[in-house]
KELO-390552 format. One record per residue (C-alpha): residue number from 1; x, y, z; residue in one letter. Coordinates in steps of 0.001 Angstrom, whole numbers, plus 500000, padded with zeros to 6 digits. Layout:
<baba seq="NUM" X="X" Y="Y" Z="Z" type="A"/>
...
end
This chain:
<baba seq="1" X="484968" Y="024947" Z="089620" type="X"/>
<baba seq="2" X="488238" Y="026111" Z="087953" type="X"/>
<baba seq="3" X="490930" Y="023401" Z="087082" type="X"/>
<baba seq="4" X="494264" Y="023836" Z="088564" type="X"/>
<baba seq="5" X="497571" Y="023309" Z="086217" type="X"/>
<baba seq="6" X="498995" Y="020055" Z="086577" type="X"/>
<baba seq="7" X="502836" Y="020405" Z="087537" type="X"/>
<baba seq="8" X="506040" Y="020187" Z="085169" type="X"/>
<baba seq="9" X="507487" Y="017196" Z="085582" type="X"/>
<baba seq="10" X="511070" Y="017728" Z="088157" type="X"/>
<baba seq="11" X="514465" Y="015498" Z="087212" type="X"/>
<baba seq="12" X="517442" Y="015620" Z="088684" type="X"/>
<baba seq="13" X="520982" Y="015279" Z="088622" type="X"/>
<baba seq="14" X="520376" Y="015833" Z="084929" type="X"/>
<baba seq="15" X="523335" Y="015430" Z="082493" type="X"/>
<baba seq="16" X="523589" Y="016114" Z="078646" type="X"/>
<baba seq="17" X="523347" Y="012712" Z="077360" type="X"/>
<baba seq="18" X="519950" Y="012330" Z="079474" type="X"/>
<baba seq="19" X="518646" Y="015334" Z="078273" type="X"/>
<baba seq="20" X="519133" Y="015216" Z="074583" type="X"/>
<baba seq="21" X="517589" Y="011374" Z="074671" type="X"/>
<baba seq="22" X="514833" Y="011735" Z="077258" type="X"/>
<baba seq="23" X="514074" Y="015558" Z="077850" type="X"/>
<baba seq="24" X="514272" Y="017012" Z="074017" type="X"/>
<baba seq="25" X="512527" Y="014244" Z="071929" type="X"/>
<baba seq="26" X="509154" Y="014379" Z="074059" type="X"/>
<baba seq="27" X="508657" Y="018189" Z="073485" type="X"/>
<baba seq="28" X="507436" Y="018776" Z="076634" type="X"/>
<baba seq="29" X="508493" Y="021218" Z="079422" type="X"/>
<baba seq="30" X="510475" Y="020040" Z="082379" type="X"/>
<baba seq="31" X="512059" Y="021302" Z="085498" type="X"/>
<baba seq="32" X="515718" Y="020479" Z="085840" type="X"/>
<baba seq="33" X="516363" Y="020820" Z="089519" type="X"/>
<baba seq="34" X="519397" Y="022540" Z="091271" type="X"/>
<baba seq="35" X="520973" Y="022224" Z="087926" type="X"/>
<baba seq="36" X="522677" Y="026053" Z="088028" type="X"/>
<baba seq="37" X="522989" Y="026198" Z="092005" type="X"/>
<baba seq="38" X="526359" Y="026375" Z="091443" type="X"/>
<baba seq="39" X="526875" Y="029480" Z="089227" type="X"/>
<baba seq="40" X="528874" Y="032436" Z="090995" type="X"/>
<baba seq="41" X="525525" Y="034810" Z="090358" type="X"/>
<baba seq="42" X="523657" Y="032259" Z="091800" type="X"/>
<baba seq="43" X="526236" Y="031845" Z="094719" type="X"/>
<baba seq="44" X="526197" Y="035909" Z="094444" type="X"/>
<baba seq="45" X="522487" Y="036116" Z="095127" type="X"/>
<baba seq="46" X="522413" Y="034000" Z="097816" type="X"/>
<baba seq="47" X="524401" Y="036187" Z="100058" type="X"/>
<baba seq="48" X="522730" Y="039249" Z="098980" type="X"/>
<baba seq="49" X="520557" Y="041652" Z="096192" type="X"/>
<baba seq="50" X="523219" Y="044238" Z="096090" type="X"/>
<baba seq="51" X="525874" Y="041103" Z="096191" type="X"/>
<baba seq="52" X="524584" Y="039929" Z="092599" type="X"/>
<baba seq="53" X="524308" Y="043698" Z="091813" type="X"/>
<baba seq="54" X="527895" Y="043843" Z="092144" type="X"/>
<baba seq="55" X="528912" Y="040882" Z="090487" type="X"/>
<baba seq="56" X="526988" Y="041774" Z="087675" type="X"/>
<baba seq="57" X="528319" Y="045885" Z="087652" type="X"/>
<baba seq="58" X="531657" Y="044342" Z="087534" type="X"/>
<baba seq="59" X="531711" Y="043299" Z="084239" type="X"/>
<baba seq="60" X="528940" Y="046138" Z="083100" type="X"/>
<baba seq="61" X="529558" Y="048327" Z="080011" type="X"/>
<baba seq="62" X="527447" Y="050487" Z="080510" type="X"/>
<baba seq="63" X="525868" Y="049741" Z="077189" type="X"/>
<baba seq="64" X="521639" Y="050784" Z="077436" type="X"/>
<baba seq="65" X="519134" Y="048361" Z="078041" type="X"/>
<baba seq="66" X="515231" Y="048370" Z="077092" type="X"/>
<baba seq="67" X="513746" Y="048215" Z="080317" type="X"/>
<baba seq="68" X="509927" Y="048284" Z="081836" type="X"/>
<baba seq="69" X="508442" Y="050553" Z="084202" type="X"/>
<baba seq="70" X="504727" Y="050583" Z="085788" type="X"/>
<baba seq="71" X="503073" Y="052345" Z="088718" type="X"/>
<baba seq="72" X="502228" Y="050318" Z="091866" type="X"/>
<baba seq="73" X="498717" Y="050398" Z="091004" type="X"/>
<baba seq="74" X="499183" Y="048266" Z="088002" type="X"/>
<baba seq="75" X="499785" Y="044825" Z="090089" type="X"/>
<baba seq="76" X="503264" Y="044324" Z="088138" type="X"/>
<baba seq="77" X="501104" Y="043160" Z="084490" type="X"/>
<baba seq="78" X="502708" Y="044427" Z="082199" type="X"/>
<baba seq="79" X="500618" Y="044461" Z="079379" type="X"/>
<baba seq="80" X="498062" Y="046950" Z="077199" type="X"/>
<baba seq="81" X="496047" Y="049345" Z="077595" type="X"/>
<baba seq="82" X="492122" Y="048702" Z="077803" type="X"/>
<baba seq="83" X="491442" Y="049624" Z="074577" type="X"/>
<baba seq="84" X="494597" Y="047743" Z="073077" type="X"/>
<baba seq="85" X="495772" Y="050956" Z="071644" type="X"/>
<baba seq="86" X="498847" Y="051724" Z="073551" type="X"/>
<baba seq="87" X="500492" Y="049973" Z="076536" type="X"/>
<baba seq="88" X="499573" Y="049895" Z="080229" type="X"/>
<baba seq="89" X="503604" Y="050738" Z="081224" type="X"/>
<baba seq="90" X="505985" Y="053297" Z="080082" type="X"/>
<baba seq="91" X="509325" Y="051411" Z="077968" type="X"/>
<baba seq="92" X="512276" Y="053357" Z="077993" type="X"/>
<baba seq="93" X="516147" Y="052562" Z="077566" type="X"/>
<baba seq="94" X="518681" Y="052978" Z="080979" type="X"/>
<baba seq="95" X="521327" Y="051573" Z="082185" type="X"/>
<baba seq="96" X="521957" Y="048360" Z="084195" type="X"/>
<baba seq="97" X="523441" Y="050465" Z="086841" type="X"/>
<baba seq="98" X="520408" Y="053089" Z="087036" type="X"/>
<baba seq="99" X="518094" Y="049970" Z="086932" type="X"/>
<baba seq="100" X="519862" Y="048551" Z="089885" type="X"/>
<baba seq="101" X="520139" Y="051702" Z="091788" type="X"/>
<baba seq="102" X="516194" Y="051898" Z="091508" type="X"/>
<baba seq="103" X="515719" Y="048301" Z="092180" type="X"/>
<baba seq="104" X="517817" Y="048764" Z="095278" type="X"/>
<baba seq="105" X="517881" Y="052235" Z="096530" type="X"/>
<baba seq="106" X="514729" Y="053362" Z="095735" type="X"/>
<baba seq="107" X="513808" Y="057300" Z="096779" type="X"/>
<baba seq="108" X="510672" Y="056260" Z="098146" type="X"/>
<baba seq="109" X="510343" Y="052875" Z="099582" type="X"/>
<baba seq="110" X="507602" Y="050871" Z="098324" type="X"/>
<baba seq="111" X="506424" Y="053035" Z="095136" type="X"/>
<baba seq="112" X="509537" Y="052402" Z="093391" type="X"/>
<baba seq="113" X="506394" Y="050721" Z="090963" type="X"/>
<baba seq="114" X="507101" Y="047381" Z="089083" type="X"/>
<baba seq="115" X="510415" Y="047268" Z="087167" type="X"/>
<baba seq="116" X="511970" Y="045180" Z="084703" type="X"/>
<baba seq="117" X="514521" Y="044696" Z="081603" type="X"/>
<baba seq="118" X="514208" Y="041361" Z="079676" type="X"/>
<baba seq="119" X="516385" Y="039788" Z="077228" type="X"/>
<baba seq="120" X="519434" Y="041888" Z="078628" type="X"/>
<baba seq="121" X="522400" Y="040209" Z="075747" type="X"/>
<baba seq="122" X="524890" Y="039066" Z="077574" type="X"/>
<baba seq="123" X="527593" Y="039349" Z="075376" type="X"/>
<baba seq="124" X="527428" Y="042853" Z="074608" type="X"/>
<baba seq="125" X="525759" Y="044405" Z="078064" type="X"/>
<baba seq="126" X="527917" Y="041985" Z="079821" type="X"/>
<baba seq="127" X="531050" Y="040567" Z="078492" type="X"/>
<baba seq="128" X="532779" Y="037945" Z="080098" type="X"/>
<baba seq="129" X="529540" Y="036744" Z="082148" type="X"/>
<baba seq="130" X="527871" Y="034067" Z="079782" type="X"/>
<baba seq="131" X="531419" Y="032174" Z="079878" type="X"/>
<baba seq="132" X="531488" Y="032033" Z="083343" type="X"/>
<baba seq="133" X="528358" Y="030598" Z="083820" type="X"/>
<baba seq="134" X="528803" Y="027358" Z="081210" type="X"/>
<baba seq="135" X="525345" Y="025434" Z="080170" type="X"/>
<baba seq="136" X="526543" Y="021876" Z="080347" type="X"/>
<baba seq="137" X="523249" Y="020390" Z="078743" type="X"/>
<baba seq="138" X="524409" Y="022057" Z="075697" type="X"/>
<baba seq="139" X="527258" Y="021519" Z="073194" type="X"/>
<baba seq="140" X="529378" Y="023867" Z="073055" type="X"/>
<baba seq="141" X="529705" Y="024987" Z="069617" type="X"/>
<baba seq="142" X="525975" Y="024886" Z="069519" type="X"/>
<baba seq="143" X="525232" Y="029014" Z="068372" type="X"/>
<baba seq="144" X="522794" Y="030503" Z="071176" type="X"/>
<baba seq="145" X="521881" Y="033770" Z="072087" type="X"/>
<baba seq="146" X="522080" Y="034109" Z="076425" type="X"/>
<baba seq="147" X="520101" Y="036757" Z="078023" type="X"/>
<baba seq="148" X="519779" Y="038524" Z="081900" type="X"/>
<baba seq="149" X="516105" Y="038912" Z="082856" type="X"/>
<baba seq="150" X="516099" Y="041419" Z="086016" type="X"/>
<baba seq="151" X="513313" Y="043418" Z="087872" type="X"/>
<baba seq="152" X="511084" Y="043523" Z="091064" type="X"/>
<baba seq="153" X="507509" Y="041904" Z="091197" type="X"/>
<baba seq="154" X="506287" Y="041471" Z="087413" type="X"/>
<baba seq="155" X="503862" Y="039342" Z="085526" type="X"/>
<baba seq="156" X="504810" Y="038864" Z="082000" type="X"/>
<baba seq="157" X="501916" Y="038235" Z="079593" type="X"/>
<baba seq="158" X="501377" Y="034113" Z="078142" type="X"/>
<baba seq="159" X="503391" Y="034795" Z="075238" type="X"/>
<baba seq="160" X="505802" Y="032044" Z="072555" type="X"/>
<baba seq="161" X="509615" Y="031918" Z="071518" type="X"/>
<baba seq="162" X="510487" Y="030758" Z="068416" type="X"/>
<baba seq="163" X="513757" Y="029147" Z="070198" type="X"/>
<baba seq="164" X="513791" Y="026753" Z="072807" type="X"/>
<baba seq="165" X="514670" Y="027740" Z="076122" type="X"/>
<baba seq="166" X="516367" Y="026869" Z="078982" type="X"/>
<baba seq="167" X="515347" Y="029708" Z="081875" type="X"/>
<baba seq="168" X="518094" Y="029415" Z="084926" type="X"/>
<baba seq="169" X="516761" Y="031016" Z="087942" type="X"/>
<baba seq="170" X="519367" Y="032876" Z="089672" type="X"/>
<baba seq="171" X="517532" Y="034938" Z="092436" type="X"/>
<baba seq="172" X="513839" Y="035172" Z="093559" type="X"/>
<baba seq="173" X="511492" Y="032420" Z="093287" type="X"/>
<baba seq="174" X="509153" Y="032442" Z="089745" type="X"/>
<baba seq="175" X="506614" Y="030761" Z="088711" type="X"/>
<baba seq="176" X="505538" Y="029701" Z="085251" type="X"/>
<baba seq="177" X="502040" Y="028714" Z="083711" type="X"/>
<baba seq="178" X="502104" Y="026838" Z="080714" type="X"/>
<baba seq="179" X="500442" Y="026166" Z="077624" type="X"/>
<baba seq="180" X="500689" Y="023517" Z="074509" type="X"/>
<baba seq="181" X="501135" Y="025204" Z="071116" type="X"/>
<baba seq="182" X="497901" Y="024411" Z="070193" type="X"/>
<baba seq="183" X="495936" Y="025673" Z="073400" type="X"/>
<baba seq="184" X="496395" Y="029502" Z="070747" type="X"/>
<baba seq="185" X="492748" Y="029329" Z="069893" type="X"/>
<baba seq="186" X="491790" Y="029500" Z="074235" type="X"/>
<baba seq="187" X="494286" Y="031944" Z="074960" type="X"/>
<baba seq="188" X="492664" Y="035717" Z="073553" type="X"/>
<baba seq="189" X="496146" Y="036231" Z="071563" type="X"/>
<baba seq="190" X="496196" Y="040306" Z="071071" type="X"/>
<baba seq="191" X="497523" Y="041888" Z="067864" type="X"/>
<baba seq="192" X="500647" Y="040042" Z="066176" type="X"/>
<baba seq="193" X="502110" Y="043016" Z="064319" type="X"/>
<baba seq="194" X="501947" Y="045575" Z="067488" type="X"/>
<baba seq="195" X="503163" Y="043532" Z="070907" type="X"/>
<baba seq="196" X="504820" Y="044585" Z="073771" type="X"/>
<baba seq="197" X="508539" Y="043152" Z="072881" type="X"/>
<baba seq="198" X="508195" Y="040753" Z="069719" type="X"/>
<baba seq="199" X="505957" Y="038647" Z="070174" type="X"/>
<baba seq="200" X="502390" Y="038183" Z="070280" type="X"/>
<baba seq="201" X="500607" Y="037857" Z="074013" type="X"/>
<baba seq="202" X="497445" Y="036573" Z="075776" type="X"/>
<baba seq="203" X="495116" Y="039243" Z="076601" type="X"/>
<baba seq="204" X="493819" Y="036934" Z="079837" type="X"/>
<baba seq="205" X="494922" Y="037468" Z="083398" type="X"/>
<baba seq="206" X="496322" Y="034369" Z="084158" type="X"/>
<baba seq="207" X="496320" Y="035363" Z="088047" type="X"/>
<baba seq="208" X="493064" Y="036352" Z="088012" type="X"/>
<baba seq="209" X="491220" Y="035335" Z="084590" type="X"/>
<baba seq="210" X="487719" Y="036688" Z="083735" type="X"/>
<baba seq="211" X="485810" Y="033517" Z="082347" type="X"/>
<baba seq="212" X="482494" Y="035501" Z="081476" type="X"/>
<baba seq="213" X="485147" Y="037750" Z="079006" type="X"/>
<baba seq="214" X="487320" Y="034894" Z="078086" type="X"/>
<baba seq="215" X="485176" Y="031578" Z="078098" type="X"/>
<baba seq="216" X="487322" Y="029548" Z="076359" type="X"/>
<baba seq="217" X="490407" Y="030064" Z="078657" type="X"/>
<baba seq="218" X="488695" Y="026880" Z="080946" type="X"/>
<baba seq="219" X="489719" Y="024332" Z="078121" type="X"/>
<baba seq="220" X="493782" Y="026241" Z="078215" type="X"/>
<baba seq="221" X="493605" Y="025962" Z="081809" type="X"/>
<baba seq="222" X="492525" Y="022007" Z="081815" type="X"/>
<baba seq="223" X="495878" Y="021530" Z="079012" type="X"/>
<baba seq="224" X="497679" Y="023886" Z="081440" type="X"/>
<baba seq="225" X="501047" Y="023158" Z="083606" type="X"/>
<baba seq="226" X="503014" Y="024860" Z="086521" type="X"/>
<baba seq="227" X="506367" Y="025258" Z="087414" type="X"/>
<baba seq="228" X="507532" Y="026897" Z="090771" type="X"/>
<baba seq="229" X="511471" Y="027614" Z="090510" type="X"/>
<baba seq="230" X="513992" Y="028658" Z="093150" type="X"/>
<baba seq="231" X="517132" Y="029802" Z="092854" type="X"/>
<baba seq="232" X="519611" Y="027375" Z="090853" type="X"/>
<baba seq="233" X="516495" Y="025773" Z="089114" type="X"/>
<baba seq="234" X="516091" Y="025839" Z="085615" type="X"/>
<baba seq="235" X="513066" Y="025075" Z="082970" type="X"/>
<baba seq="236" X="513533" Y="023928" Z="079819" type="X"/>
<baba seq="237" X="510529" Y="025001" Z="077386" type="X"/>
<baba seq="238" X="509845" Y="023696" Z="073905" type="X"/>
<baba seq="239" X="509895" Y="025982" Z="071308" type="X"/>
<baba seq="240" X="506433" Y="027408" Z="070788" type="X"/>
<baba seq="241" X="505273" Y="026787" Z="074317" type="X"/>
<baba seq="242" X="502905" Y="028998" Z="076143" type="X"/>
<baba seq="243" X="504474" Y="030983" Z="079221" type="X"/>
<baba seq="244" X="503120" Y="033444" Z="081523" type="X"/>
<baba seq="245" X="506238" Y="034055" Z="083983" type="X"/>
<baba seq="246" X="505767" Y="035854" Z="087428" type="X"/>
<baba seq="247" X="508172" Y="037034" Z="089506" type="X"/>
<baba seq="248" X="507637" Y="036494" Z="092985" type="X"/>
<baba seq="249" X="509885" Y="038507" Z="095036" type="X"/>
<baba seq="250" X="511500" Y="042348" Z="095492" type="X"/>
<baba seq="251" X="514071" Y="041495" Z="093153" type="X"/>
<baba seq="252" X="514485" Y="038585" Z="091150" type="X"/>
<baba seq="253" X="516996" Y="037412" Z="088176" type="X"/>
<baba seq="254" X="517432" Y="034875" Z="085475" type="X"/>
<baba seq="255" X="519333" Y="034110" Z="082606" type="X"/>
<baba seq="256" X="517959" Y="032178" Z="079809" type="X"/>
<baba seq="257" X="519558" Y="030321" Z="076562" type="X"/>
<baba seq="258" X="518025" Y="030285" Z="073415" type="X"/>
<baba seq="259" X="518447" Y="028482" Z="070700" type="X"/>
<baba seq="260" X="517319" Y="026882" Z="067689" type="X"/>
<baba seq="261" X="517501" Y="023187" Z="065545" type="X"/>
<baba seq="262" X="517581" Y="023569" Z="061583" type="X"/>
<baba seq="263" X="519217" Y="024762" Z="058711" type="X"/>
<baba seq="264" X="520635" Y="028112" Z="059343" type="X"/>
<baba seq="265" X="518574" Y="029706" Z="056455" type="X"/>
<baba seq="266" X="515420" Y="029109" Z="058065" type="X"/>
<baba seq="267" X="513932" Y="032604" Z="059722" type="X"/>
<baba seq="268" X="510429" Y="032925" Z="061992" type="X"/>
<baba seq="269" X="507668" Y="031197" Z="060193" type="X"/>
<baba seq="270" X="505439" Y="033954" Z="061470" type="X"/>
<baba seq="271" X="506676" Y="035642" Z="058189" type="X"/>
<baba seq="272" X="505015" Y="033375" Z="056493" type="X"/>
<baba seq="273" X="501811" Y="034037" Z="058180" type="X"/>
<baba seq="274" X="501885" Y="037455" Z="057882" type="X"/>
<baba seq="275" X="502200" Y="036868" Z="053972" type="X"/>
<baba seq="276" X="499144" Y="034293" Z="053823" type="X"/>
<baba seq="277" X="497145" Y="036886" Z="055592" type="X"/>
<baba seq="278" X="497933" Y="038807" Z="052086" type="X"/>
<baba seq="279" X="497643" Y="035506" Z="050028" type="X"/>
<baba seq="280" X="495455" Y="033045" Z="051863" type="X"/>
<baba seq="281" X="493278" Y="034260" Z="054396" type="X"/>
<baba seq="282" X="490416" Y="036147" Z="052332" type="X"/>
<baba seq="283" X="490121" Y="033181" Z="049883" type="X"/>
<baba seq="284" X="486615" Y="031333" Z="049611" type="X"/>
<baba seq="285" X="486640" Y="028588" Z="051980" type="X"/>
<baba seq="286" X="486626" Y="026059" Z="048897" type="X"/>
<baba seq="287" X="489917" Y="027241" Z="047600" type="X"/>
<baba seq="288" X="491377" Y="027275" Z="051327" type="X"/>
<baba seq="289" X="491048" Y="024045" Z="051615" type="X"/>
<baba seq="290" X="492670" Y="022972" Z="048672" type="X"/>
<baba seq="291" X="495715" Y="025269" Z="049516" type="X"/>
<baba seq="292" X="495711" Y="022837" Z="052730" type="X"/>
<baba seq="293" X="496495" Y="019871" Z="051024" type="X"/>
<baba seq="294" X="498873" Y="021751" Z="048779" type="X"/>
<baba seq="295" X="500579" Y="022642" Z="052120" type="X"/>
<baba seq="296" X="500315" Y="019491" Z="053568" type="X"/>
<baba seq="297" X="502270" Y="017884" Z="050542" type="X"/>
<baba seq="298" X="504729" Y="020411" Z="049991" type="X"/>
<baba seq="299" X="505639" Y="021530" Z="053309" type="X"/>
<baba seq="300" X="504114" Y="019715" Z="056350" type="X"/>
<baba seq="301" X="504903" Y="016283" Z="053955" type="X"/>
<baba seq="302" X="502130" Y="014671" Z="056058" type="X"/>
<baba seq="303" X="502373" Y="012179" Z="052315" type="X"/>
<baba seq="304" X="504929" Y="010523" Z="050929" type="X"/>
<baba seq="305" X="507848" Y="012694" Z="049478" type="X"/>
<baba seq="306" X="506705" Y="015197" Z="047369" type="X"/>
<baba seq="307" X="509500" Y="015475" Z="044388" type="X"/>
<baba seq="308" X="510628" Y="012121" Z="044862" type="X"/>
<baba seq="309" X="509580" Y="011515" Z="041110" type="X"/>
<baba seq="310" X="511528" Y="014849" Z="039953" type="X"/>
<baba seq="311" X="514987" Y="014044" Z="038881" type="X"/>
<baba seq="312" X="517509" Y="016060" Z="041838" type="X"/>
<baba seq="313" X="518652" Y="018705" Z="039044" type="X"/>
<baba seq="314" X="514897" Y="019359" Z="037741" type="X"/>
<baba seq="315" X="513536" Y="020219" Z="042001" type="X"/>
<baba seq="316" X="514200" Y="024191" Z="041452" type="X"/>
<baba seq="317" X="513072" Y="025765" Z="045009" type="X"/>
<baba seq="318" X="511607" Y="021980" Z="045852" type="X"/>
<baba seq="319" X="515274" Y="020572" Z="046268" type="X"/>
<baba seq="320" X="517547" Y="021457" Z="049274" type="X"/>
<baba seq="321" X="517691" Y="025090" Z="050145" type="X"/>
<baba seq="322" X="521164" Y="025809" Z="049058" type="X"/>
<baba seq="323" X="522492" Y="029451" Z="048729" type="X"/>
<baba seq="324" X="521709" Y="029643" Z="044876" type="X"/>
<baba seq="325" X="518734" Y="028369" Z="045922" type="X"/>
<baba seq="326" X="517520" Y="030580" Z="048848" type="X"/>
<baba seq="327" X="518195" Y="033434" Z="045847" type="X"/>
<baba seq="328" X="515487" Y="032220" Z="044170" type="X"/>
<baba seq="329" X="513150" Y="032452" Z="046711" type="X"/>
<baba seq="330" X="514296" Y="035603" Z="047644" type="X"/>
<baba seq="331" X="513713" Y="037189" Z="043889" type="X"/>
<baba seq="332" X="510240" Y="035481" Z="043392" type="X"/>
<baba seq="333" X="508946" Y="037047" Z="047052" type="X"/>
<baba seq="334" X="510635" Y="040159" Z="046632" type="X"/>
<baba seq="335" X="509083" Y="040602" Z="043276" type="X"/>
<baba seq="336" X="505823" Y="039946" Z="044088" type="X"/>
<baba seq="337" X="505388" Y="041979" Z="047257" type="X"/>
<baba seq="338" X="506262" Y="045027" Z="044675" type="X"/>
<baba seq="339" X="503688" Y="044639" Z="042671" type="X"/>
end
């Protein structure tokens, strides 16, 4: 018997004081109801596909956009090819306005094939159109990067952000499957240096999973949630979260805000993975351990505080990450991955 995803808990009439006290701190998905009904693409979309199509040409550059294209036969997952040496979909730059055209005036009617662009920048694709749709769960000086999402029927792969995420439905319905951070090990993750747009995906079908290929995916499905968005919905996802988005309709839209909580210094941490797979990984078991608990005490701090018996001007790279600082690091890495 398969075990169905619980559902992401639904609020509403959600304001920014309730969501930075109750929503943020538990780290847990959540569906923010009607919070964007309001938005003119949203309002746009509602009257019409080609109404949204020209609100959004109205403010289009022109610049190109990476977009997605598969053949009917493919069911809309995007994803790789059997053998995991190539793709199962052909990625090519356009323009918003040819995407649009084939979106909405296709040459042959049903075999326009499944078609998408993600993470569309705003700001440079189309000026003018982040402002007028304001995010009022989020300060406003708070740096984030806002994106269009745009296609027909897709499935995009279970797959992380390093950001968190607020996803604002603006036309179709979509549905997203979920999965804690540490539900990695059930989820078949493919190759984390060649991925389909930056970042590493599940190789199961969530629609239509193979258990007798991928046993394990039973205990991500039990830790599993669902969200089912309309129009004017959003979700907001915790950084390193899980999601397998489908789009549900013959065209469909979002646009999403990322961003991030820290020190501007700090980049993606999977850097640092990709160097312990040089420094780490191949170690005897023995010595990996104790590299744990030098982890755990330097970085994770899972202890008490690690120089608090160094004097402040004696902590070198242990003390706060100033720019002098970060300089060092820099050198000593740079140095080493020379050799």
């Amino acid at each position: 018997m398969t075990t169905l995803p619980q559902p992401v808990a639904v609020h509403t009439d959600m304001d920014r004081a309730r969501f930075e006290s109750e929503i943020v701190p538990l780290g847990r998905p959540a569906v923010l109801k009607g919070l964007v009904k309001d938005w003119p693409a949203v309002s746009a979309a509602r009257t019409s596909p080609a109404a949204l199509a020209d609100y959004l040409l109205r403010h289009d550059r022109g610049s190109p956009v990476r977009a997605f294209f598969g053949a009917p036969e493919m069911g809309g997952r995007f994803g790789y090819s059997d053998d995991l040496s190539g793709f199962n979909h052909e990625q090519r730059s356009t323009t918003l306005q040819a995407l649009l055209d084939q979106l909405l005036n296709p040459d042959t009617p049903g075999d326009v094939g499944h078609v998408y662009a993600g993470g569309v920048p705003l700001p440079t694709v189309l000026p003018g159109v982040g402002e007028a749709h304001p995010m009022p769960l989020l300060d406003p000086g708070k740096e984030r990067l806002t994106s269009l999402w745009i296609g027909n029927r897709s499935r995009t792969a279970a797959h992380w952000d390093l950001a968190q995420n607020l996803a604002c439905v603006v036309a179709g319905r979509r549905r997203f499957t979920l999965f804690p951070p540490d539900q990695i090990g059930n989820l078949y993750v493919g190759p984390i240096d060649r991925t389909l747009a930056g970042q590493p995906i599940s190789l199961v079908d969530i629609v239509e999973p193979d258990f007798e290929r991928h046993p394990k995916y039973h205990s991500a499905l039990a830790a599993a949630e669902v969200a089912e968005l309309e129009p004017g919905d959003v979700l907001y996802l915790p950084s390193l979260w899980w999601h397998h988005v489908e789009s549900l309709e013959d065209f469909g839209a979002m646009i999403n805000l990322w961003w991030r909580d820290g020190p501007e210094h700090m980049n993606t941490p999977l850097l640092t993975l990709l160097h312990a797979l040089l420094t780490i990984r191949d170690l005897p078991p023995g010595e990996r351990r104790h590299w744990r608990a030098f982890f755990d005490h330097y970085i994770f701090q899972t202890g008490d505080d690690p120089v608090a018996h160094i004097p402040p001007a004696a902590r070198g790279v242990l003390g706060p990450v100033t720019g002098p600082v970060q300089a060092r690091i820099k050198a000593i890495l740079l140095q080493s991955l020379q050799r």
